[in-house]
C-alpha positions as protocol buffer text, in pm:
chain_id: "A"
residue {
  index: 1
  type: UNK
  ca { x: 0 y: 0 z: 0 }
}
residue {
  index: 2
  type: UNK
  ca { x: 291 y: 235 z: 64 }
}
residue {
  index: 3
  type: UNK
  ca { x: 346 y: 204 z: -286 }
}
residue {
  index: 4
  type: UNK
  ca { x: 74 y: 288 z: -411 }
}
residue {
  index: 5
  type: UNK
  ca { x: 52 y: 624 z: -162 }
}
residue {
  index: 6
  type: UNK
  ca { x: 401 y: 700 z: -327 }
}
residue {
  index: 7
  type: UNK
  ca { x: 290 y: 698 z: -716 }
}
residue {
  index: 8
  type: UNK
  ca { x: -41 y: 883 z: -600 }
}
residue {
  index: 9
  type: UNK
  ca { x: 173 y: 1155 z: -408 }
}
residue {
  index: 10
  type: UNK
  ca { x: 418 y: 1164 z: -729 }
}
residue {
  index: 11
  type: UNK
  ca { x: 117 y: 1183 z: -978 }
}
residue {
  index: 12
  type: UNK
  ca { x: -22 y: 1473 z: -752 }
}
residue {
  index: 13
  type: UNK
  ca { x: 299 y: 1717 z: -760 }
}
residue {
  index: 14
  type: UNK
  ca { x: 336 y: 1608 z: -1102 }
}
residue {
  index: 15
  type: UNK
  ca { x: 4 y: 1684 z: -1215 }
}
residue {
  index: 16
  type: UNK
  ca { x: -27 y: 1362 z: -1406 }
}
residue {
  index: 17
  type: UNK
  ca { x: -336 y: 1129 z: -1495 }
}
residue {
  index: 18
  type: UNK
  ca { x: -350 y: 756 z: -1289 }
}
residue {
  index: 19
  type: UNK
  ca { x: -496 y: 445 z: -1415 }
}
residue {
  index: 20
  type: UNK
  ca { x: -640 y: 260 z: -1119 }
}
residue {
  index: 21
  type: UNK
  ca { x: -802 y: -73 z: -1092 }
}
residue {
  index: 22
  type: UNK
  ca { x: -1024 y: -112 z: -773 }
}
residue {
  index: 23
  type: UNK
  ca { x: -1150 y: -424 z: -645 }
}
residue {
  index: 24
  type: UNK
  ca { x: -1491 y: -311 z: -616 }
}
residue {
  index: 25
  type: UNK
  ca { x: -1572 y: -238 z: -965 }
}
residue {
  index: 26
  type: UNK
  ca { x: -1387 y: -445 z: -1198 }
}
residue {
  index: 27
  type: UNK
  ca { x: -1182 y: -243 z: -1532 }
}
residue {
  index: 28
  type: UNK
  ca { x: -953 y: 4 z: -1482 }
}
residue {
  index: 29
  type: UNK
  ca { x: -1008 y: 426 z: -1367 }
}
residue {
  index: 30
  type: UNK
  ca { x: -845 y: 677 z: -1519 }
}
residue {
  index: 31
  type: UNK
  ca { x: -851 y: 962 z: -1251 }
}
residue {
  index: 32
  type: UNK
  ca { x: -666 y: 1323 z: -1159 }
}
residue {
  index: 33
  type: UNK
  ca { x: -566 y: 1305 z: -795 }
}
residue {
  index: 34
  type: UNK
  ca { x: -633 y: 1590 z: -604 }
}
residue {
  index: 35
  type: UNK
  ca { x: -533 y: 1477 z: -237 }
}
residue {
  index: 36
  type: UNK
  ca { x: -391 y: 1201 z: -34 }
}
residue {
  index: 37
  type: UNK
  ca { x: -358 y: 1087 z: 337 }
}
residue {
  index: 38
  type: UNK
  ca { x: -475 y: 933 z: 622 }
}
residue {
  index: 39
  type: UNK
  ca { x: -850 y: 901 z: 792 }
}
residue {
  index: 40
  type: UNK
  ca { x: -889 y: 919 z: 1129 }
}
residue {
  index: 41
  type: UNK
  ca { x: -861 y: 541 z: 1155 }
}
residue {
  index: 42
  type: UNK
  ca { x: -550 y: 543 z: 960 }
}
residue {
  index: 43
  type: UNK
  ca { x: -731 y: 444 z: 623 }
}
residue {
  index: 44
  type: UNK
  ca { x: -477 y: 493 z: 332 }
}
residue {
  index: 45
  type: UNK
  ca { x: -720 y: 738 z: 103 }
}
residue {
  index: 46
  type: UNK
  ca { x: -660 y: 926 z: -227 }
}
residue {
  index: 47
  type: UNK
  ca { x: -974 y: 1189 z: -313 }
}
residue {
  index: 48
  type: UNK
  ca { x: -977 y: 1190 z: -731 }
}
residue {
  index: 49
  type: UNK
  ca { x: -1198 y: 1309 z: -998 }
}
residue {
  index: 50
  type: UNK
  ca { x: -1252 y: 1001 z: -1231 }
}
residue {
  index: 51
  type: UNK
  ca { x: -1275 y: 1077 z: -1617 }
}
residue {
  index: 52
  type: UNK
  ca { x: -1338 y: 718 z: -1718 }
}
residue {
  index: 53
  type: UNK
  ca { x: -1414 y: 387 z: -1580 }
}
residue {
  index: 54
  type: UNK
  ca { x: -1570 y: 177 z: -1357 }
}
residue {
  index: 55
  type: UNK
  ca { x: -1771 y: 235 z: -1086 }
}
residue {
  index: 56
  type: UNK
  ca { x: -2026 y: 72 z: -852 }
}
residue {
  index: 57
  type: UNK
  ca { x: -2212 y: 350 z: -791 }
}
residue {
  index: 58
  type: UNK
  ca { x: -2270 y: 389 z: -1202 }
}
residue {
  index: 59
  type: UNK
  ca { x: -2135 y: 702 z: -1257 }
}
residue {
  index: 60
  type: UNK
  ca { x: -1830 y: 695 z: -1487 }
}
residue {
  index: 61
  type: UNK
  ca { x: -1689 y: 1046 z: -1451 }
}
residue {
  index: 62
  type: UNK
  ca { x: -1683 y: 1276 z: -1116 }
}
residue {
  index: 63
  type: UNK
  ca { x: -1537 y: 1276 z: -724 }
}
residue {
  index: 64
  type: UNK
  ca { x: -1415 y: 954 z: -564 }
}
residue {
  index: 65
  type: UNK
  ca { x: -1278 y: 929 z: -261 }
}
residue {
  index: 66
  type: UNK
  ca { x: -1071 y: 551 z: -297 }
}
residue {
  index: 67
  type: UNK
  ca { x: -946 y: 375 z: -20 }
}
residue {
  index: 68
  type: UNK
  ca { x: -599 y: 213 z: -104 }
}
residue {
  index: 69
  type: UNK
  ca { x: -681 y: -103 z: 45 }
}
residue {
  index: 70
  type: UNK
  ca { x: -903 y: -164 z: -211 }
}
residue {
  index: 71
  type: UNK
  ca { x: -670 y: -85 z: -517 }
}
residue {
  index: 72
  type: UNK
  ca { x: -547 y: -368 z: -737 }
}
residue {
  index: 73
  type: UNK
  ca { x: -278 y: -149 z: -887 }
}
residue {
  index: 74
  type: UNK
  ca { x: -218 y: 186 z: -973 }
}
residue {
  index: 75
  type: UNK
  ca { x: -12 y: 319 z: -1288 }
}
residue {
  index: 76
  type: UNK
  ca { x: 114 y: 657 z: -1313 }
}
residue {
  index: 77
  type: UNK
  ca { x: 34 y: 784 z: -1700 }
}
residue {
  index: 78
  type: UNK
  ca { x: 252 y: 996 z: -1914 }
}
residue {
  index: 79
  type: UNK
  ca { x: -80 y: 1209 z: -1981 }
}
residue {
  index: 80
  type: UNK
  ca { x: -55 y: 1497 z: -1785 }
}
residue {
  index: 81
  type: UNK
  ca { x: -357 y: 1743 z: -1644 }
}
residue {
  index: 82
  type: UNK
  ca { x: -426 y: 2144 z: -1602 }
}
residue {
  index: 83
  type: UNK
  ca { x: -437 y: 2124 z: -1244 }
}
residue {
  index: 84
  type: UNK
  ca { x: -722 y: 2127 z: -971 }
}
residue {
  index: 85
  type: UNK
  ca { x: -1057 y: 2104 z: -1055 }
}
residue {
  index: 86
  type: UNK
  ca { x: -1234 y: 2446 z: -1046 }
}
residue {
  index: 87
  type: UNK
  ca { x: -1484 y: 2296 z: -781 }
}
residue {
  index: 88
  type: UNK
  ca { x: -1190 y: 2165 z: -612 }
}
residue {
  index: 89
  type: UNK
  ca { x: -1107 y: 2318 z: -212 }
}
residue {
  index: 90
  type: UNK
  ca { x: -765 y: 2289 z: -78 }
}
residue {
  index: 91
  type: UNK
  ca { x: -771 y: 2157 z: 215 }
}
residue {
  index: 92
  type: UNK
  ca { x: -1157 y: 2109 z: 221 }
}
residue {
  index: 93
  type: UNK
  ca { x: -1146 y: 1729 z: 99 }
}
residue {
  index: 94
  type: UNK
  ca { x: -1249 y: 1412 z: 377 }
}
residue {
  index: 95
  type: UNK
  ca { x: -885 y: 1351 z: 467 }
}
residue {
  index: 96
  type: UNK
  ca { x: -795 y: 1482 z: 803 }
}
residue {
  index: 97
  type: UNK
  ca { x: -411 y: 1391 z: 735 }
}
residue {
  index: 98
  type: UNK
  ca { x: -316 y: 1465 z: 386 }
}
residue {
  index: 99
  type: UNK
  ca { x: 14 y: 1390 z: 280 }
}
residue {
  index: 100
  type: UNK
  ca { x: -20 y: 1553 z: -45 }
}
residue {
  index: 101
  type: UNK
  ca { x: -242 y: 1792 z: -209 }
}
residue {
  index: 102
  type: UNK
  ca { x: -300 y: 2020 z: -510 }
}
């Protein structure tokens, strides 16, 4: 998992695109990642705004929050991206400790 927290917090300073494949919906994400951390019960999270992909809820494209426990693999892209999302608030995400952030 610490792994994974590591390409996430590279991808994040780097601005780049992550493909992600989560155990709960089978296929791979292709997400920006805004933030990542720590919950208050030490959950590894990253908070990302999916583009394409998989998802149980149905909904192909906006805000996840993932837990890293739950990730397959994750795969930092070449593809980079503008930067936060306009709706996006520093600081404002569901991660009390964040490691990383835009």
């Amino acid at each position: 998992m610490k792994r994974y927290m590591d390409t996430i917090s590279e991808a994040i300073e780097q601005r780049h695109l992550l493909r992600v494949e989560y155990r709960t919906a089978p296929g791979y994400r292709r997400v920006e990642p805004h933030a990542c951390g720590w919950s208050r019960h030490d959950d590894a999270l990253a908070q990302v705004y999916q583009v394409r992909g998989p998802s149980l809820s149905g909904a192909s494209e906006g805000w996840k929050m993932l837990r890293l426990d739950r990730v397959e693999s994750v795969e930092m892209l070449d593809e980079q991206f503008e930067g936060p999302r306009a709706e996006y608030v520093r600081g404002g995400c569901q991660i009390p400790r964040i490691r990383v952030q835009l």
